[in-house]
Structures are given as structure tokens and as C-alpha cells.
N, C-alpha and C positions, 0 to 999 in steps of 0.2 A: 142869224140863220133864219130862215124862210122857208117851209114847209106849204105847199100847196095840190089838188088833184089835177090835172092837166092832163085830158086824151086818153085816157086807160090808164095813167100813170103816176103816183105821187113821185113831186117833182119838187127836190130840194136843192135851195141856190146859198151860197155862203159867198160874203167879200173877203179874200184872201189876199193880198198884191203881196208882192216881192217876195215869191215863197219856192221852190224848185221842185213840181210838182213830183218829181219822181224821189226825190231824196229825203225834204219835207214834210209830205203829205202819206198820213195812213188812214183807209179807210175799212173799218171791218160792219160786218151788218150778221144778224142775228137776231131769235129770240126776239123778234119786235122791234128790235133797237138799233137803230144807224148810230153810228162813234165814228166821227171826224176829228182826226187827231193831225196838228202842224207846230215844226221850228221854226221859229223865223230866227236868221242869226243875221249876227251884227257884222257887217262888210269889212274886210282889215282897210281899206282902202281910210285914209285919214281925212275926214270930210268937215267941213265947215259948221255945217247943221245938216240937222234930217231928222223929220216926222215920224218917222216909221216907228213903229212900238216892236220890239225886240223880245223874244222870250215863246214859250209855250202855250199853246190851244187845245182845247179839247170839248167838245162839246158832244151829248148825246140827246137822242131825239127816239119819243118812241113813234113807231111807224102803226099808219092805219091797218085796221082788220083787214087780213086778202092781199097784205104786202107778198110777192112773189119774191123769194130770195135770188130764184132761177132767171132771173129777168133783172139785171142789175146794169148799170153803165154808169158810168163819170168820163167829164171830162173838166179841162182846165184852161182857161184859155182870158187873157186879157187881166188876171187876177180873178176871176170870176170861176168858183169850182159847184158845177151844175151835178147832180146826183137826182139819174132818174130811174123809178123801183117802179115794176112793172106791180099791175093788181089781179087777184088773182089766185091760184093754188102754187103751193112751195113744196118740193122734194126737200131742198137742202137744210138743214142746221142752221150753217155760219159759214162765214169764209170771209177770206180781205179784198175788198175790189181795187183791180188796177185802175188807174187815172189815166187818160186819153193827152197828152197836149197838143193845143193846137185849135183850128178852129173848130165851133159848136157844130160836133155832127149829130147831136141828138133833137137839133128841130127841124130837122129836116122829118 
């Protein structure tokens, strides 16, 4: 995972492939602290070989001073799950962000 500031914005990128972003994938942000949480499950499909590393993710990350909680977005796209957190002043607490799939609308 990869934490960087970009345009008013820290901007965190994670490599995730073969993951179903909406079933998968939970994201909650709080308290400073971004928690990216994924399943990856093992395919029934009877396969010869496969790479893929099977099982549980989780990682958390504390976020810079002036993280806006209010200004959150994710998206998912190509295995690549981009999380970008506006900078700034924050009303809210905590909360779970939904995930986008699909192409990257946040560099635009």
C-alpha cells in the first residue's frame, strides 16, 4: 500500500487483483485511520496452477493532519483500488466508504 499527497488530496493506491470489489472489499476511515480490509477466495473451478495468494487482507494506515473524512472516494478498477481523502476540515467521526468499479474517475 502506497500513501501519497496529490492536488489537495492524500491519495492511497493498493494492488488487489482478483478480488470482487463490492463483496470483497471493506473500507472504513476514522479517527485518523484508513482500514482496507479484502477476501480473496479460492475459485471452485478445478485449475491446473494458479499464483494467486488466497485468504485474508487487512491493513491500516494512519492518515495525515487535515484528513477531511467528508471528502472520501474509492474506486476499483483493473485490480488497482485508488482511495482518495480530501485535506482539510472534517464534520464526521467514521463511516464505511463504498468502492466505485470501473474506470479511474478520480483523475480526472
Amino acid at each position: 500500500m502506497e500513501g501519497k499527497v496529490e492536488r489537495g488530496h492524500y491519495l492511497v493506491l493498493a494492488e488487489l487483483p482478483g478480488i470482487d470489489p463490492v463483496k470483497d472489499l471493506k473500507i472504513t476511515i476514522g479517527d485518523r485511520l484508513l482500514v482496507i480490509e479484502a477476501r480473496r477466495t479460492k475459485d471452485s473451478a478445478e485449475k491446473i496452477r494458479s499464483e494467486f495468494q488466497y485468504g485474508a487482507f487487512r491493513r491500516e494506515m494512519v492518515l495525515p493532519t487535515g484528513a477531511n473524512l467528508d471528502a472520501v472516494a474509492a474506486t476499483y478498477a483493473d485490480g488497482i483500488l485508488k482511495v482518495s481523502i480530501g485535506l482539510g476540515e472534517s464534520a464526521r467521526r467514521g463511516r464505511q466508504i463504498p468502492v466505485v468499479r470501473g474506470c479511474d474517475r478520480m483523475s480526472k
